[in-house]
VEXLORO-764235 format. One record per atom (N, C-alpha, C): residue in one letter; atom name; x, y, z. Coordinates in steps of 0.1 Angstrom, whole numbers. Example, Ala and Ser with C-alpha at 12.3 -4.5 7.8 and 13.67 -1.06 7.14 Angstrom:
<atoms>
a,N,132,-57,78
a,CA,123,-45,78
a,C,132,-33,78
s,N,128,-22,71
s,CA,137,-11,71
s,C,129,0,79
</atoms>
This chain:
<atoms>
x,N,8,-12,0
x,CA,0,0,0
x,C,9,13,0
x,N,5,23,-7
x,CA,17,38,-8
x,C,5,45,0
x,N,23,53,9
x,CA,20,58,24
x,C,6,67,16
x,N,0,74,31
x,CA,-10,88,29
x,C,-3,101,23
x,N,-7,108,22
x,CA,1,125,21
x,C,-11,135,25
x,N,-13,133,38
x,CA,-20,148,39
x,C,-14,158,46
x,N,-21,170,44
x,CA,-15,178,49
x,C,-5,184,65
x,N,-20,177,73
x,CA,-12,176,85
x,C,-19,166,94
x,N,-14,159,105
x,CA,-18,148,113
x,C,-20,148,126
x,N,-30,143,132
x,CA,-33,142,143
x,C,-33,130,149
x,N,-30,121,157
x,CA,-33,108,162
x,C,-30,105,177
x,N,-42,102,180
x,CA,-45,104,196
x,C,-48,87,201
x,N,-44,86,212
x,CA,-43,74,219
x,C,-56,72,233
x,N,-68,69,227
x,CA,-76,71,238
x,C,-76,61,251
x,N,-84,63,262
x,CA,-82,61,272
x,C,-92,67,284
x,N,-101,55,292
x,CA,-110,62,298
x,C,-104,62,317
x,N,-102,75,321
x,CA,-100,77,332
x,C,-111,87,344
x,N,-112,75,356
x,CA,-130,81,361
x,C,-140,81,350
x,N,-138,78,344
x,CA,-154,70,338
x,C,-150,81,324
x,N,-142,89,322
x,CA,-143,99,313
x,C,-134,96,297
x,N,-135,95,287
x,CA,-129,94,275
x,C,-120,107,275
x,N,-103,102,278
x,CA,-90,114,270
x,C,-84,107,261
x,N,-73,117,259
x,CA,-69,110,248
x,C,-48,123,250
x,N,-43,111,249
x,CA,-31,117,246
x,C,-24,115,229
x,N,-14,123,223
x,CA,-9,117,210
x,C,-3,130,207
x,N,0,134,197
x,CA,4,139,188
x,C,1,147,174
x,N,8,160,174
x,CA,2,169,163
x,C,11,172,151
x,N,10,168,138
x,CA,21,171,126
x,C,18,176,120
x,N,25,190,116
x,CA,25,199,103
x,C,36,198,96
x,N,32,203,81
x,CA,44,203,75
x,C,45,214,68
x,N,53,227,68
x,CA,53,237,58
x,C,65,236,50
x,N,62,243,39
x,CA,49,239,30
x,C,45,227,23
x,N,50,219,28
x,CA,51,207,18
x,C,38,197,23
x,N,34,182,16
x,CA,28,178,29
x,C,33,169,34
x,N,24,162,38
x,CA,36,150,50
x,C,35,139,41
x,N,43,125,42
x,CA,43,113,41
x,C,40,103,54
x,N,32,98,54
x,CA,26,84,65
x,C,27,72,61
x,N,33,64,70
x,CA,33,53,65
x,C,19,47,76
x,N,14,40,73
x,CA,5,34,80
x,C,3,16,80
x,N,2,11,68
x,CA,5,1,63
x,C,16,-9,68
x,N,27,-3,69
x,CA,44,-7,74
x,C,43,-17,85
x,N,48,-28,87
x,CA,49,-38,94
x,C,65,-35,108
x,N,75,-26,97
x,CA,90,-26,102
x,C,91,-9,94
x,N,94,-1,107
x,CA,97,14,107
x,C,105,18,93
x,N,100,22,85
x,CA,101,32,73
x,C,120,36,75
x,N,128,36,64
x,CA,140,42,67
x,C,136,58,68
x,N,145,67,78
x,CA,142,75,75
x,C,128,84,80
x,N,125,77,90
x,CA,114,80,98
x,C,109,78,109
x,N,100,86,117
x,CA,100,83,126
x,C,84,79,133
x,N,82,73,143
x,CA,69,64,153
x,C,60,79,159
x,N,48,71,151
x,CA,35,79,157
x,C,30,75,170
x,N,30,76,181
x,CA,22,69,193
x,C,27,56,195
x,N,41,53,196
x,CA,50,44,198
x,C,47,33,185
x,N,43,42,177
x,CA,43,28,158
x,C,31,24,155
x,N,20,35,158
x,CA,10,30,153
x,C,10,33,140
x,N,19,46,136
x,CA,19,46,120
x,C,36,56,119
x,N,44,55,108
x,CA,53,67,108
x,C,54,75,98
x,N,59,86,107
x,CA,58,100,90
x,C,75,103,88
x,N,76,99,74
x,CA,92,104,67
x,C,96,118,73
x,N,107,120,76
x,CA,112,135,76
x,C,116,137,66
x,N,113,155,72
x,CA,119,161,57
x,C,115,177,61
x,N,123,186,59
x,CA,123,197,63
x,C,106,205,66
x,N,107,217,78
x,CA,93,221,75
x,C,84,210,87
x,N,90,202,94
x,CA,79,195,96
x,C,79,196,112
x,N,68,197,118
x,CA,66,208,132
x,C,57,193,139
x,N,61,196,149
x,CA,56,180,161
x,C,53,188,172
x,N,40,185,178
x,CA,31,188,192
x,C,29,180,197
x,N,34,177,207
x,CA,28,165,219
x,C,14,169,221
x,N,2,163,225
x,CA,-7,168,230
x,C,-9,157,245
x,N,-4,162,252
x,CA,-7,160,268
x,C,-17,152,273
x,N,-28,158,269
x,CA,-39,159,272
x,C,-55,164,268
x,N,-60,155,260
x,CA,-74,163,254
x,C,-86,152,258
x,N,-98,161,255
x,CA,-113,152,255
x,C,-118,156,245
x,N,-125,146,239
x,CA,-135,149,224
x,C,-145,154,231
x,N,-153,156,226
x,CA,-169,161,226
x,C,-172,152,229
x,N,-186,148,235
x,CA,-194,141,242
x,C,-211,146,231
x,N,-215,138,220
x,CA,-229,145,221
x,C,-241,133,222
x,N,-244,131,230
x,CA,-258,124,225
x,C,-253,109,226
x,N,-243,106,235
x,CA,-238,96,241
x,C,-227,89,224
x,N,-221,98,217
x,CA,-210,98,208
x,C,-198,108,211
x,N,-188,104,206
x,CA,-177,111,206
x,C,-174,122,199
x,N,-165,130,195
x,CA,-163,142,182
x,C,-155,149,186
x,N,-147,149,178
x,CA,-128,153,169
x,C,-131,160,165
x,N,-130,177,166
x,CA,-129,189,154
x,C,-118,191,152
x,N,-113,195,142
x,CA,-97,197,136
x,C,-99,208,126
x,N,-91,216,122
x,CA,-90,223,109
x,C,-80,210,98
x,N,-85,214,88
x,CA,-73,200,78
x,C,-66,217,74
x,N,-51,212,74
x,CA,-41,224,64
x,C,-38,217,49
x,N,-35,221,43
x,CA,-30,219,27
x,C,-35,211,21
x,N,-35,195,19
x,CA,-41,186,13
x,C,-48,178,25
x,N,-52,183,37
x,CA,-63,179,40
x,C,-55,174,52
x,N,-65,167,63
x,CA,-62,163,76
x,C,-64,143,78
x,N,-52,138,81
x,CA,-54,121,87
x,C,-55,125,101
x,N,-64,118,104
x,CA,-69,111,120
x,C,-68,99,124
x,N,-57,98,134
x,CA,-55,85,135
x,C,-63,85,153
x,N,-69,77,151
x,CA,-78,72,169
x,C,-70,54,170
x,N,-69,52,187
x,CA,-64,41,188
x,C,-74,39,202
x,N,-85,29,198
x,CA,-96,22,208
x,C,-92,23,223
x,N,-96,27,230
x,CA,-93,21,246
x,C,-90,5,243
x,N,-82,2,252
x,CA,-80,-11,259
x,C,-93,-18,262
x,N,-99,-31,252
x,CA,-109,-35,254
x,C,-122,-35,248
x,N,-118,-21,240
x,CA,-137,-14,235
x,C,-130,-19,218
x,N,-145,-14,213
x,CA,-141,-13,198
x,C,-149,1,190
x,N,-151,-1,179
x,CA,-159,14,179
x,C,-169,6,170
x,N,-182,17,171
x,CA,-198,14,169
x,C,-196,29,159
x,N,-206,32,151
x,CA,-214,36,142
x,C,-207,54,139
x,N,-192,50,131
x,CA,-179,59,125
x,C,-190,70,117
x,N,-186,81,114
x,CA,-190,91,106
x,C,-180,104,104
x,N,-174,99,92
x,CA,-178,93,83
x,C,-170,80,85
x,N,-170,71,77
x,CA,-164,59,75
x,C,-148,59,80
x,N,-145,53,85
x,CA,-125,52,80
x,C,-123,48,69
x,N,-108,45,71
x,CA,-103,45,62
x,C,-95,27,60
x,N,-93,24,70
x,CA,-89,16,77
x,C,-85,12,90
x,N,-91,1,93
x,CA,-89,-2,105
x,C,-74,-16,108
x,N,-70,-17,122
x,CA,-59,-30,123
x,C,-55,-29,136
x,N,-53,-41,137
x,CA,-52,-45,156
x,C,-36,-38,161
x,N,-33,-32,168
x,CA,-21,-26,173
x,C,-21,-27,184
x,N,-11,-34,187
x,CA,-7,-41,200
x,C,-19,-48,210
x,N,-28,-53,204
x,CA,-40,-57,206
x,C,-53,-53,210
x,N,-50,-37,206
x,CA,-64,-27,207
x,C,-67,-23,189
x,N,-77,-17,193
x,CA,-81,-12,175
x,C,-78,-1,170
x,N,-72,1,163
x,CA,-69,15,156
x,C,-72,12,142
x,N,-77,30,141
x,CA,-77,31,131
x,C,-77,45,125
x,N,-79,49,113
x,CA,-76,59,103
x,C,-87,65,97
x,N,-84,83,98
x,CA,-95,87,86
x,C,-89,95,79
x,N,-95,107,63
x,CA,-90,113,58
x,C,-105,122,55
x,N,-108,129,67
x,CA,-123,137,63
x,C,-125,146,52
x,N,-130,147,47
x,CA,-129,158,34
x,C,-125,170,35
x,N,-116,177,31
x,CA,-114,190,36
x,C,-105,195,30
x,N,-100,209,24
x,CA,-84,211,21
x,C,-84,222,31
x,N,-74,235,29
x,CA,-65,240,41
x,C,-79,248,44
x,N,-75,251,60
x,CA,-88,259,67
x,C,-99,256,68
x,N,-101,241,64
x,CA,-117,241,64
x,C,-119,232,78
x,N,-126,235,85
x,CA,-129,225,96
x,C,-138,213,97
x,N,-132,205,102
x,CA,-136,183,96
x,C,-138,184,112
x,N,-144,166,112
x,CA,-150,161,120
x,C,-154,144,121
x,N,-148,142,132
x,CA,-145,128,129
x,C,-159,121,143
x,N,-174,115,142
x,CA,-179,113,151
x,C,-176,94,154
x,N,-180,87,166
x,CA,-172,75,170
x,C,-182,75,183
x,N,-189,58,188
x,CA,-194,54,196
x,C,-183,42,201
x,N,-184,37,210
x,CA,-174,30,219
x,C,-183,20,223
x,N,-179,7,223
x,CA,-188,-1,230
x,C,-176,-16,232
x,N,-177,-18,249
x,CA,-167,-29,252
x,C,-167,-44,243
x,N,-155,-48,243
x,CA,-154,-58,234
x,C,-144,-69,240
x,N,-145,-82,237
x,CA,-143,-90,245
x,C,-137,-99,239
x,N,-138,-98,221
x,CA,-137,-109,217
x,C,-120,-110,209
x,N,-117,-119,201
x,CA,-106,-116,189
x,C,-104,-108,187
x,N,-96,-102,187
x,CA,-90,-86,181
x,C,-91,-87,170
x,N,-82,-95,158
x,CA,-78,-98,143
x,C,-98,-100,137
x,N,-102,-106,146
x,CA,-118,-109,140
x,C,-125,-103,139
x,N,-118,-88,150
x,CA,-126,-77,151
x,C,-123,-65,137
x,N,-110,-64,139
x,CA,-98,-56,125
x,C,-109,-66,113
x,N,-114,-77,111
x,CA,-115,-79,98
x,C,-130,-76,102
x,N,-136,-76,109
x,CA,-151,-74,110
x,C,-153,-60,101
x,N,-144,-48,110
x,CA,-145,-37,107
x,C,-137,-30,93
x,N,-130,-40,88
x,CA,-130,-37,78
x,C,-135,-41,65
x,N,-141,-46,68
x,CA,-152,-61,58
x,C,-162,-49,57
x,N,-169,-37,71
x,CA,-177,-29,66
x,C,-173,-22,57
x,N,-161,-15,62
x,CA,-153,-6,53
x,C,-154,-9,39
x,N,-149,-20,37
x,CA,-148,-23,20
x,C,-159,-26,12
x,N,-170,-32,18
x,CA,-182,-33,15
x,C,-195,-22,15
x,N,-191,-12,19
x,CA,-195,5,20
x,C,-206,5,12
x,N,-202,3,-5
x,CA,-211,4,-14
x,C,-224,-3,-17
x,N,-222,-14,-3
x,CA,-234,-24,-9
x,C,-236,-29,2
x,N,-248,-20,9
x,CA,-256,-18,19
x,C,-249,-22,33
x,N,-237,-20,34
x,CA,-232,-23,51
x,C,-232,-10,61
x,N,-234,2,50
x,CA,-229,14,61
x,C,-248,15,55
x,N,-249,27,66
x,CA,-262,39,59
x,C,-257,51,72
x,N,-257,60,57
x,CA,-251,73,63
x,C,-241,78,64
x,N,-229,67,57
x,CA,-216,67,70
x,C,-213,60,82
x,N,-225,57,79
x,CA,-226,47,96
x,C,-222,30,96
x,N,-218,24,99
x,CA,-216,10,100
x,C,-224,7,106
x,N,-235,-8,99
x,CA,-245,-13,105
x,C,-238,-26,112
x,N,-247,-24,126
x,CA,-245,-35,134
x,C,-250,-51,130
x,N,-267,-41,122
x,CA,-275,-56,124
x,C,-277,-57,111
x,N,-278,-69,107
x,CA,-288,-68,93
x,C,-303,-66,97
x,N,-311,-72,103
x,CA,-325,-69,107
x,C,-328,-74,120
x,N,-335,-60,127
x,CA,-335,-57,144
x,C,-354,-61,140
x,N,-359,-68,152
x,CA,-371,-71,156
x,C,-379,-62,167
x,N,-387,-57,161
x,CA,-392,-45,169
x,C,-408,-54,174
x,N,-411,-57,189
x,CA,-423,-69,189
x,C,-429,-63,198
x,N,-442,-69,208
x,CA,-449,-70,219
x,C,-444,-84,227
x,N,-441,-84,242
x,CA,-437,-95,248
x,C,-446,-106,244
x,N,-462,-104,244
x,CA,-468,-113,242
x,C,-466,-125,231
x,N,-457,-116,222
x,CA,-457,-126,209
x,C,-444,-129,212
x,N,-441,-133,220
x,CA,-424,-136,216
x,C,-422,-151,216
x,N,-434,-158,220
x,CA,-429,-172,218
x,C,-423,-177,199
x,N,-432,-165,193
x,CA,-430,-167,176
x,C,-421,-161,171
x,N,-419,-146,176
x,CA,-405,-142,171
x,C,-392,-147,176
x,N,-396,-154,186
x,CA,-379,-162,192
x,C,-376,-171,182
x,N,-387,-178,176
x,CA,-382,-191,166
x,C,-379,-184,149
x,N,-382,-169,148
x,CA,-376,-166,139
x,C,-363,-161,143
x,N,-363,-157,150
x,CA,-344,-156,154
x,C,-337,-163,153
x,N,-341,-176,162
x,CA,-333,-184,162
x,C,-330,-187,151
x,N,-339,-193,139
x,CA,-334,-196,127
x,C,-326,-185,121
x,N,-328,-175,118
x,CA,-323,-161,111
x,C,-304,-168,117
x,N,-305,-169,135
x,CA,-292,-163,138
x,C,-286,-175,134
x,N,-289,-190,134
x,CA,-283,-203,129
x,C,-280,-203,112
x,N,-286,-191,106
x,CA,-282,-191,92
x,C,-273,-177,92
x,N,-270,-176,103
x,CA,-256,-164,99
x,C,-264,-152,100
x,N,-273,-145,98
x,CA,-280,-130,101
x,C,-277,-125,110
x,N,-272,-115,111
x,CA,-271,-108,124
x,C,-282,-102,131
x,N,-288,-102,139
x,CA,-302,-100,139
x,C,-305,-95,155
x,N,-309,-84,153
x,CA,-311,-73,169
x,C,-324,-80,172
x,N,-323,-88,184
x,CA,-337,-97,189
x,C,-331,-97,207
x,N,-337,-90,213
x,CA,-333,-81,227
x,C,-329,-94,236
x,N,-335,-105,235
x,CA,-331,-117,245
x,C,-313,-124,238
x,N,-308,-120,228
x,CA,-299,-121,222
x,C,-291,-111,233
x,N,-297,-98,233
x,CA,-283,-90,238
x,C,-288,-84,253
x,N,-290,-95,264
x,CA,-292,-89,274
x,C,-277,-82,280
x,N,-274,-93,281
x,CA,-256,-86,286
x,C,-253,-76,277
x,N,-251,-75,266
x,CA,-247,-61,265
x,C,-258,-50,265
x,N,-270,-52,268
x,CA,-275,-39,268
x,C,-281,-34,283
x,N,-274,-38,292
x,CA,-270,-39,307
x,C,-267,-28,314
x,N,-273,-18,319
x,CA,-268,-7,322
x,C,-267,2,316
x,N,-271,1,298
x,CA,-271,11,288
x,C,-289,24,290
x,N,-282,32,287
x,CA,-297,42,289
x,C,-304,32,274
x,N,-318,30,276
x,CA,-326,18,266
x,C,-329,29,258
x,N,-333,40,264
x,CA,-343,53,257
x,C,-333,55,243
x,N,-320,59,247
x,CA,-309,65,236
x,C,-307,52,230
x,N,-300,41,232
x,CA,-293,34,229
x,C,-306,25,219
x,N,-318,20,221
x,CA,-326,14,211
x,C,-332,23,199
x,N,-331,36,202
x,CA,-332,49,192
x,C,-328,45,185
x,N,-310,42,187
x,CA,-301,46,177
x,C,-302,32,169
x,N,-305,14,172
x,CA,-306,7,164
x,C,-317,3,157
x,N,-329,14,159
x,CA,-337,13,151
x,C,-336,25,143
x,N,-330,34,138
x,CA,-327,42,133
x,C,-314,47,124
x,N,-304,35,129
x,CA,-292,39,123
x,C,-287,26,121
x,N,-292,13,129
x,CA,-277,4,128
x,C,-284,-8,122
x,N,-296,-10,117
x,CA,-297,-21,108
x,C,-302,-14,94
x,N,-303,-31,88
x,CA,-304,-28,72
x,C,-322,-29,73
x,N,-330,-34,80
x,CA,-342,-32,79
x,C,-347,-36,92
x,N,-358,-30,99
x,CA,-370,-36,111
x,C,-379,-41,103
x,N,-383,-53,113
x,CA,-396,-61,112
x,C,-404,-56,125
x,N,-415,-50,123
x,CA,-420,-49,130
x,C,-433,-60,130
x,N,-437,-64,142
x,CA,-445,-76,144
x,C,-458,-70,152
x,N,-470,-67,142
x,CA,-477,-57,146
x,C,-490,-72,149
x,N,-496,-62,164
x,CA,-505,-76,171
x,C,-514,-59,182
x,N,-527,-65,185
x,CA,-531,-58,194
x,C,-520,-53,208
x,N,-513,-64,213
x,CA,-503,-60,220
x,C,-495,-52,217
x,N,-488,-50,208
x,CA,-479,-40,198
x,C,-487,-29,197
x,N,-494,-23,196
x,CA,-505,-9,199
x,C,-501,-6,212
x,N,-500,-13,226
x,CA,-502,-5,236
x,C,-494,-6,244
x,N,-481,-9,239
x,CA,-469,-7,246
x,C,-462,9,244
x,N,-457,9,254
x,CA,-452,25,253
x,C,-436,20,247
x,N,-427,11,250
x,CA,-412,5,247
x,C,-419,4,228
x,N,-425,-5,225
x,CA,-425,-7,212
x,C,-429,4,200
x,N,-444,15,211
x,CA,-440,32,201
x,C,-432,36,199
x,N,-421,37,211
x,CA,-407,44,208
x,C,-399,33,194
x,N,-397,23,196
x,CA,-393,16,180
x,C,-396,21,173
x,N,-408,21,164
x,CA,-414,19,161
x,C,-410,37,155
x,N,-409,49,159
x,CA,-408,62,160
x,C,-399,66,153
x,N,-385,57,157
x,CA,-375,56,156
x,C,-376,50,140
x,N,-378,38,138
x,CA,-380,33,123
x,C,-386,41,115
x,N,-394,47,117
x,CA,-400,55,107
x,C,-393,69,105
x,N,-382,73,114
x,CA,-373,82,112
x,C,-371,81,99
x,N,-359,69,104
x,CA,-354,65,92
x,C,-359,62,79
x,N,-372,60,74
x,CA,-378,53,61
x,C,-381,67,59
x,N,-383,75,69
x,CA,-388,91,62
x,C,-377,94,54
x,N,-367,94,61
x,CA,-352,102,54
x,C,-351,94,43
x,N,-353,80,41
x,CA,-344,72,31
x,C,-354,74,21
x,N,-366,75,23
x,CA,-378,71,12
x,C,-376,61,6
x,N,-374,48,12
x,CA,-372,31,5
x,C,-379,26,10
x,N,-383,12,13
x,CA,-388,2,21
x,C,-372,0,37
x,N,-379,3,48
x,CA,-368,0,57
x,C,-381,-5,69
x,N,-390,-5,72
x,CA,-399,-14,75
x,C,-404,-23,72
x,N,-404,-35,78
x,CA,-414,-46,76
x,C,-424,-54,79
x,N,-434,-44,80
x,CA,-446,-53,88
x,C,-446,-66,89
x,N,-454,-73,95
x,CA,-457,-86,95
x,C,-469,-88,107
x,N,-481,-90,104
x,CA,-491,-88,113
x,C,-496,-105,117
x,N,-499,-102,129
x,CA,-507,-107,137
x,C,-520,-108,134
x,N,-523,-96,130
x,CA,-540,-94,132
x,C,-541,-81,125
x,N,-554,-78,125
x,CA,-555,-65,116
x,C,-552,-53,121
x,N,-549,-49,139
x,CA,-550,-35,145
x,C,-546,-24,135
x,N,-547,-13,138
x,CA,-542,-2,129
x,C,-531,3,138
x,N,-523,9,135
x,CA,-506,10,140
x,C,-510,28,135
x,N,-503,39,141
x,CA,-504,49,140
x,C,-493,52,129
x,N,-494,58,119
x,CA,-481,59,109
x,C,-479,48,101
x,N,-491,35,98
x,CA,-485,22,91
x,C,-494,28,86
x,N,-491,29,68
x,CA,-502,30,60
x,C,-508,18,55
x,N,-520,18,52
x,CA,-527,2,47
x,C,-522,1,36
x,N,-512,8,28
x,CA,-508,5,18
x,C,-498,0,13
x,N,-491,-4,27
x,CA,-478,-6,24
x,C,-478,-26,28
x,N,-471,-32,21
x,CA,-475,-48,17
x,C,-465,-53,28
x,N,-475,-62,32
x,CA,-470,-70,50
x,C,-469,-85,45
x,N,-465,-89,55
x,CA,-467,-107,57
x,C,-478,-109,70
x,N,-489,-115,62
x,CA,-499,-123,73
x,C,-495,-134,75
x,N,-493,-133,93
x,CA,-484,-146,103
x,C,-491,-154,104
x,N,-507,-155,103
x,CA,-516,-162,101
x,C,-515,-172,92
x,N,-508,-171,84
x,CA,-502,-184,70
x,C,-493,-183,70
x,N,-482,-176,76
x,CA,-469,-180,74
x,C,-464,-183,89
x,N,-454,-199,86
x,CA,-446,-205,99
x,C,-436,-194,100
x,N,-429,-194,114
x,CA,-418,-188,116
x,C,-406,-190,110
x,N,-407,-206,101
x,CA,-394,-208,92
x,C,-399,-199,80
x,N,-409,-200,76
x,CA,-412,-191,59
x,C,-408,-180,63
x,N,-413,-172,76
x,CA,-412,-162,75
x,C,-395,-156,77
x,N,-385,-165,82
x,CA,-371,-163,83
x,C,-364,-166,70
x,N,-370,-173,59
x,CA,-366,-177,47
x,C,-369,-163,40
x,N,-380,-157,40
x,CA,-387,-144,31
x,C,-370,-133,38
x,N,-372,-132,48
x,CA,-361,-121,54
x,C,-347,-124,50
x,N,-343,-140,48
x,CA,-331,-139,39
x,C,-332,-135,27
x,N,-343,-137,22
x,CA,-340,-134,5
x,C,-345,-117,6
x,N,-352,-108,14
x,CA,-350,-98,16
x,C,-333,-91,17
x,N,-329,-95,27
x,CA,-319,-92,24
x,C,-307,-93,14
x,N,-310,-108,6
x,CA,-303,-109,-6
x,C,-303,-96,-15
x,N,-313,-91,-15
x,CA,-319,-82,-25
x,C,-312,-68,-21
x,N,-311,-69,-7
x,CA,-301,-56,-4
x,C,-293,-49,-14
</atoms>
């Protein structure tokens, strides 16, 4: 891979202390020229020197100005992170390196690449921008427990796959299809999960993710994956499903998103006939009344084929 060349570099080493996200690293300018990064590099570049002890290096070469940064905090908004920078010349790289243990959830815009460093995640951006314009790198955090290398390829399998339905927005989707139900019905939607999850789907079905959604605010945090982090909701519409206050808020939230996108990103599938506030009768459902919980997990794979 041939190094980056932006204008000037930023890359910060995060780290949560008292419950709070800092971040230490480093600031590179180069006048007038721009810089050279290696990021790629396995064994330190001749002629160069270590970003945050080697998570990437930049060639010297006259002009070229180095800032420790001590000590900073991103922005905090809406339970996300946020990096303002000015980019100078041909624009600004951002390099972030995961806390110890987390990974990152729903990038904006995308990276550029991600790779396991010294067994945390780092990774890279290049926001759009040339000299003076001010960029912005946003980033959610969420603990991680598993493979590192399985994580580096998770995340970058989104990355590369960008163009064909894994991001929306810039955002990296968690799920392919999140289940938005009434308790009452859950003896039916459990046997479509299960199948969904034995055929590989990734699939937001809440008895799946009790441990990690443990302590999380439910209000913000189910907002956001019915709204940002799958490729479509089924909603499983039943007299029960009318009078939950948990399942309007879904339900709120999905329709966010089908407003903005103007596509199909809902999927009814009824129970029974109730009227749902905001479900037009015009829009084409699956009656559960003839279909098993296998047909109906079969219909959602080839849905998503179609992605």
């Amino acid at each position: 891979m041939s190094p980056e060349e932006p204008g000037n570099l930023v890359a910060l080493d995060l780290e949560f202390q008292k419950g709070r996200l800092v971040c230490k690293g480093e600031r590179i300018n180069s006048t007038p020229n721009t810089l050279t990064v290696s990021w790629y590099s396995l064994e330190p570049p001749d002629e160069s020197f270590p970003i945050c002890e080697g998570v990437a290096y930049v060639y010297e070469m006259p002009g070229i100005e180095r800032k420790q940064i001590r000590k900073a905090r991103p922005r905090v908004v809406d339970s996300r992170y946020v990096w303002r920078d000015v980019a100078r010349g041909e624009g600004l790289m951002l390099i972030l390196i995961m806390p110890s243990g987390y990974t990152l959830t729903d990038p904006d815009p995308m990276p550029v690449e991600a790779k396991n460093f010294n067994d945390r995640l780092a990774l890279f951006w290049m926001p759009e921008g040339k000299n003076g314009v001010n960029v912005q790198v946003e980033w959610g955090l969420e603990e991680f427990q598993g493979d590192m290398d399985s994580e580096e390829k998770r995340i970058n399998d989104y990355i590369r796959n960008s163009g064909k339905g894994s991001i929306h927005g810039g955002v990296s989707l968690r799920y392919d299809v999140a289940f938005s139900y009434a308790g009452e019905d859950r003896q039916y939607v459990e046997q479509v999960a299960s199948i969904l999850k034995d055929s590989g789907v990734r699939v937001f079905y809440d008895k799946y993710e009790a441990a990690y959604l443990w302590g999380k605010d439910l209000y913000v945090h189910l907002a956001a994956i019915y709204q940002k982090q799958s490729k479509y909701t089924v909603v499983f519409i039943s007299e029960h499903y009318k009078k939950k206050l948990w399942t309007s808020r879904e339900l709120q939230s999905a329709q966010a998103r089908a407003f903005a996108e103007s596509q199909e990103y809902i999927l009814p599938a009824r129970f029974d006939n109730t009227e749902i506030p905001g479900m037009l009768p015009t829009i084409s459902y699956v009656n559960l009344k003839n279909t098993s919980p296998d047909e109906l997990a079969q219909m959602i794979i080839q849905k998503l084929r179609l992605k």
